[in-house]
C-alpha positions as CSV (number, residue, x, y, z in Angstrom):
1,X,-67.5,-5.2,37.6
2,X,-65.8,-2.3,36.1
3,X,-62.2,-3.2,34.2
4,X,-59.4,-2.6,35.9
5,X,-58.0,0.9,35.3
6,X,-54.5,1.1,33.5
7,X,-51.5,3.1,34.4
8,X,-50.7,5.7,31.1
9,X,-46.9,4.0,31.4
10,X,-48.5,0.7,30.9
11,X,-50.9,1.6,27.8
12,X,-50.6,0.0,25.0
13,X,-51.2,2.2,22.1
14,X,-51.3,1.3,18.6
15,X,-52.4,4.6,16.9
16,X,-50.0,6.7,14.2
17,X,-48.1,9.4,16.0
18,X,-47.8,12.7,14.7
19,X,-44.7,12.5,12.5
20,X,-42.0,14.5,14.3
21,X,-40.0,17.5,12.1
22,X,-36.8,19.0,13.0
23,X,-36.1,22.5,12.2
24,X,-32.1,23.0,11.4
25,X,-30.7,26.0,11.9
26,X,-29.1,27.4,8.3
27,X,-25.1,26.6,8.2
28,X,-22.7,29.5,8.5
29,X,-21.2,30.7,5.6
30,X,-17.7,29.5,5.5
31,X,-14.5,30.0,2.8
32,X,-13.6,27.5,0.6
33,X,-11.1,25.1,1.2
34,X,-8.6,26.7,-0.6
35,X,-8.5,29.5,1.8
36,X,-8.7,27.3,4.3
37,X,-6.0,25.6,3.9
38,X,-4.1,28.1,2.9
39,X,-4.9,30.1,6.3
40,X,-3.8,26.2,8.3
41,X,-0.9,26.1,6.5
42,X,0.5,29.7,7.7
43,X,-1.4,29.1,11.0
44,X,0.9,26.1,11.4
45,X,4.0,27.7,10.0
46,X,4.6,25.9,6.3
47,X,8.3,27.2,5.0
48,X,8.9,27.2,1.3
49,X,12.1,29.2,1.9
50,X,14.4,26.1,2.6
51,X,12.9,24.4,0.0
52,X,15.7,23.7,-2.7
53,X,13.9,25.3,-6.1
54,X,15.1,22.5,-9.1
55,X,13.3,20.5,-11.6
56,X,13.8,17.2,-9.3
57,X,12.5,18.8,-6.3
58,X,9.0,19.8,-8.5
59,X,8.5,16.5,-9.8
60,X,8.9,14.8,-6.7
61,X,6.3,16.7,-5.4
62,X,4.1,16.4,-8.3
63,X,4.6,12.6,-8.1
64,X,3.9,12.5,-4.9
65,X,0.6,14.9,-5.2
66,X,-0.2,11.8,-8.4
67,X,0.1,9.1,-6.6
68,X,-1.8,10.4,-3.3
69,X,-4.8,11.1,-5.5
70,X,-4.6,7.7,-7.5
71,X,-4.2,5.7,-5.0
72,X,-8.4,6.3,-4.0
73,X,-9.2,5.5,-7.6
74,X,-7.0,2.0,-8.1
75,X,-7.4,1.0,-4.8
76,X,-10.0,-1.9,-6.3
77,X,-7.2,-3.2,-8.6
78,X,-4.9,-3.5,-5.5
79,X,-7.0,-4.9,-3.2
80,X,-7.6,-7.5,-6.1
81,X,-4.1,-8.2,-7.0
82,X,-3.4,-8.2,-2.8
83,X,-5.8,-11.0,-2.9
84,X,-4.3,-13.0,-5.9
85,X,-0.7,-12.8,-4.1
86,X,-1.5,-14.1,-0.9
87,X,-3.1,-16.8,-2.7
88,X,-0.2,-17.3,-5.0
89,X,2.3,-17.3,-1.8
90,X,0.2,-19.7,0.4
91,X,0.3,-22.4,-2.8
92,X,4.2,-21.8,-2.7
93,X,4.4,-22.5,1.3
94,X,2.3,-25.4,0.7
95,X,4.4,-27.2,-2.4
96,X,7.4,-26.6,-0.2
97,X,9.0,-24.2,-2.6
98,X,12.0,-22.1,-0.8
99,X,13.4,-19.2,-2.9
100,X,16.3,-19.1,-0.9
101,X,17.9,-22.2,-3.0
102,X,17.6,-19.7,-6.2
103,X,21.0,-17.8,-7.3
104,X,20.4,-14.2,-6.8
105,X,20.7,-12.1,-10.4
C-alpha cells in the first residue's frame, strides 16, 4: 500500500534554507545638523531681536545649555541618591518622626 500523499502546507521539512539577503538602497545625502537646525529654527520663526543682550541673560543660557547636557552624564548618580532618599524618608514615616514639630530657621 503506497503512503499516503502529503499536502506541501503540511510538509514537514527540516533542511537549511537559503539564507535570505536584503539589498538597502544607499541613504540620501543629507546636511549636518547644524544646518539643520539652523534651517528649523528660521522655518519655525526663532527671534533673537527681543532678546535683552546682558551678561545675565548669556549665562543663563549657558547654564541652562550645562545643565541640559549634564544631566545625561550624572543621571546614574541621581537615580542612586533618588534611591537612598526614598529609603531615608520611608525610615522617617516609619519611626514616626514629623518635621513639622521643628522651629523653622
Amino acid at each position: 500500500m503506497a503512503a499516503p500523499k502529503v499536502k506541501k502546507s503540511e510538509e514537514i521539512n527540516y533542511e537549511k534554507l537559503p539564507e535570505i539577503k536584503h539589498m538597502f538602497r544607499e541613504p540620501e545625502k543629507r546636511p549636518s545638523q547644524v544646518v539643520s537646525d539652523a534651517f528649523t529654527w528660521l522655518r519655525v520663526g526663532i527671534n533673537f531681536g527681543n532678546m535683552p543682550v546682558s551678561p545675565w541673560v548669556i549665562a543663563f543660557h549657558a547654564g541652562l545649555t550645562e545643565l541640559l547636557g549634564n544631566t545625561f552624564r550624572v543621571i546614574s548618580f541621581k537615580s542612586g541618591t533618588g534611591i537612598i532618599d526614598e529609603v531615608v524618608n520611608k525610615c522617617d514615616s516609619m519611626c514616626g518622626v514629623n518635621y513639622s514639630e521643628f522651629e523653622e530657621c
